[in-house]
Each structure stands twice: as C-alpha cells, then as structure tokens.
C-alpha positions, 0 to 999 in steps of 0.5 A: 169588187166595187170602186170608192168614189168620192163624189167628185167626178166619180175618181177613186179617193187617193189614201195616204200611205199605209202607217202615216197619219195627218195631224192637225198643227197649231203653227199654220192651222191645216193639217199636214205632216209633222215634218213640214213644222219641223224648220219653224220650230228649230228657226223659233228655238234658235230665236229665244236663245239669241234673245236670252243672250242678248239680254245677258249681254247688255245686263253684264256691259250694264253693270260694269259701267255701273261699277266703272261709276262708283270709283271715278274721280277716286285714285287707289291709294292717296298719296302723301306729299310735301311740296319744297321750293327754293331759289338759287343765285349767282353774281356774274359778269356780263360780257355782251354789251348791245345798243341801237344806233342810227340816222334821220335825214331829211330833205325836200325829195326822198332821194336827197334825205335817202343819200344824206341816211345812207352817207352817215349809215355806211360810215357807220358801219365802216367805223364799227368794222374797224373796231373789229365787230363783225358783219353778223353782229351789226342788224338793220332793225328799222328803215323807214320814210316819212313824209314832212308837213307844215302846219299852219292856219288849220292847213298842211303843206308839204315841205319834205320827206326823212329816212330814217334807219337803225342798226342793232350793234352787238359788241363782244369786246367791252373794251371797245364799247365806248369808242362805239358810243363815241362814233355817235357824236362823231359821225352826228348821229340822232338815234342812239337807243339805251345800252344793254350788258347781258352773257353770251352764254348763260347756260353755265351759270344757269346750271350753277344757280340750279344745283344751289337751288337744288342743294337748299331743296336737300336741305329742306326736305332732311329738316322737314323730314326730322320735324315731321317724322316722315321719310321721303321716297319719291320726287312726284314732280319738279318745275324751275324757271329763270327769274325774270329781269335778270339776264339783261342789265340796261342803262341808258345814254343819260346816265352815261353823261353822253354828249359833245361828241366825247367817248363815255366810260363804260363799266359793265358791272355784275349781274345776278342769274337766278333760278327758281325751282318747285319740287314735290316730294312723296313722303311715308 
C-alpha cells in the first residue's frame, strides 16, 4: 500500500482524530479547536456584565442625589410659632459688703519703703481679724515697687523708691462694715477703693425672679391664644439671662463723707435681682 507523503522530508502527514474538525475562529485568526476560545468568550461575557452593573450602579447613586437636592433647604411640615419674652424681678437685701484697702510707702531704698508697707499692712490685717473677718475673706490683689524721679531742667534724678500693696476685704457682717472703713484713717492708710454690697448667694432669689418671669410668660401665651384663636402644644426653645448691673451695688468713699479718721455710717440698702426669659412656643 503506498505511504502519503507530504513533501517535507518524505514523513507521513499526521491526520486529526477520526470526527474532529478545525475550525477557523475570529477571536485569534488560526484555526484550532473550539475548545481553546472557550475561557475568552466566558472572560468576555463575564466583562459586559460587570459593565452593565456598574452603569445601573452609578445611575441609581446619581439619581438619588438628585432627589436628595430638590428638598434641601426645606423641612417636612412648617411649624407654626409665637415667640413670648417676659421679665421677672425681686427686691433683696444684700448681705455682702466688699472694699480694697491698702498702703503706698516710700523711701530713699526699697528696703526702707518695703518695712514702712509691710508695718501698716500687717497692722491692717490684724485689726480686720479682730473684727472677726476671717483669713480667707482677706486677698492680696496688688503689690507693686516703683522707682521715684525728680524731674527738673529736662533731666531725672532718682530720688527713691514706693511699695505699694492692696487687699480685697470681704466682710459678711455689715454691721462691722464701718469700723473697717474707720481703720483706714486710723492705721493712715492712702489706698481705699469704693464699697461694693452684693448676695452671697443669690441662686435663691434668681429662682424666685424666674418663676415671675415664668408666670407672666403663662399669662401671655393664654391671652394670645384667646386673641389669636390658636392653641399652644409644645415649648420649641427657652433662653434666660441674669440683667446686668444688678447683682452688685457700689458707692464710693465720697458719698460716704469718709475722712479725719472717723467711722462712716453704712447702710446696705435693697437691690434688684432681675431675670429676663425667652420662650417660643408651637401653636395650631
């Protein structure tokens, strides 16, 4: 039987298997088994789906901003309210009173106008703790030095030096507040600030000028409410502050006639702790 040559060294020409058939493909342009294209068409397919998600994807996020945009700046039910502010007062007595007191020494050295203070300051101190005013209620609130020139035909010369030094005195018993004004002319203290009566505690009287406020806040809102023919519902927000200048009353030494050395009379007086309140109510 003669052997099929192929004209390539006179070898027999290999045949494919008996029922399998190349087959020319588009995806790689040579022929070869179906088989081998198979991976790339699944690896292709698996592409376009991803694609086509991601497009879903980004439209949906896309047109919920969208929606997100058209209702900001806008709330879900506008809400009707009437705004009511009231204030709420009460006369007190103070039963603080509170000065500053103190000394300027001078002398040629620091040293001397140191010794001068601190004599006048300690005897100080010691009268105020015999008026039974304790420790705690005595604060240093100034000690300085300075130096003293003597200005003459356009030149300075020193001459010396001043201390000075101050103490904030709290006195609880008013009855006691004019022998510790009297000390400043005993002792000759130079430095006497102004007299100032506040309350040691003035939460209690706060809350009674809170709750008038408060009552004339009810008051309002039932007038306004038969007026307007509305009804309220809800308290929406509430502010209060404390009036100012009126926790503290202050008179200084010149109204008290103070000097020679003599104790003046002290009257504390009344003071007025007022609070002032805000509230919005939601009416239908």
């Amino acid at each position: 039987m003669p052997v099929k040559t192929n004209g390539n060294g006179g070898r027999p020409k290999e045949e494919p298997p008996q029922g399998f058939i190349h087959h020319e493909h588009k995806c790689c342009g040579g022929k070869h088994s179906g088989l081998d294209c198979f991976p790339k068409k699944i690896l292709v397919t698996l592409l376009g789906i991803l694609l086509v998600y991601i497009i879903v994807l980004v439209g949906t996020i896309i047109r919920n901003n969208l929606a997100k945009y058209d209702v900001i700046g806008y709330s879900d039910k506008m809400e009707r309210t009437i705004m009511i502010e009231a204030e709420g007062k009460v006369t007190a007595k103070p039963d603080i009173a509170m000065t500053t007191m103190g000394m300027t020494a001078k002398a040629k050295t620091v040293l001397e106008a140191q010794q001068k203070n601190t004599e006048a300051m300690n005897k100080l101190i010691a009268k105020l703790k015999d008026l039974s005013i304790a420790g705690d209620d005595i604060q240093t609130t100034n000690y300085s030095i300075y130096p003293e020139y003597d200005y003459k035909d356009g030149s300075s010369t020193l001459v010396g030096y001043s201390v000075s030094q101050s103490v904030q005195i709290k006195i609880r018993d008013l009855k006691n507040a004019d022998k510790v004004l009297g000390l400043a002319g005993e002792l000759g203290l130079n430095n006497v600030g102004g007299l100032s009566f506040t309350i040691d505690d003035n939460d209690v009287y706060i809350a009674e000028a809170r709750q008038k406020a408060l009552e004339k806040v009810a008051e309002k809102a039932r007038a306004l409410s038969q007026m307007l023919g509305v009804r309220v519902t809800s308290v929406v927000s509430y502010s209060e502050y404390e009036a100012d200048g009126k926790g503290v009353y202050y008179k200084s030494m010149d109204e008290f006639g103070m000097g020679g050395g003599s104790a003046p009379t002290i009257e504390a007086g009344s003071m007025d702790v007022e609070m002032h309140v805000s509230v919005t109510l939601g009416i239908k």
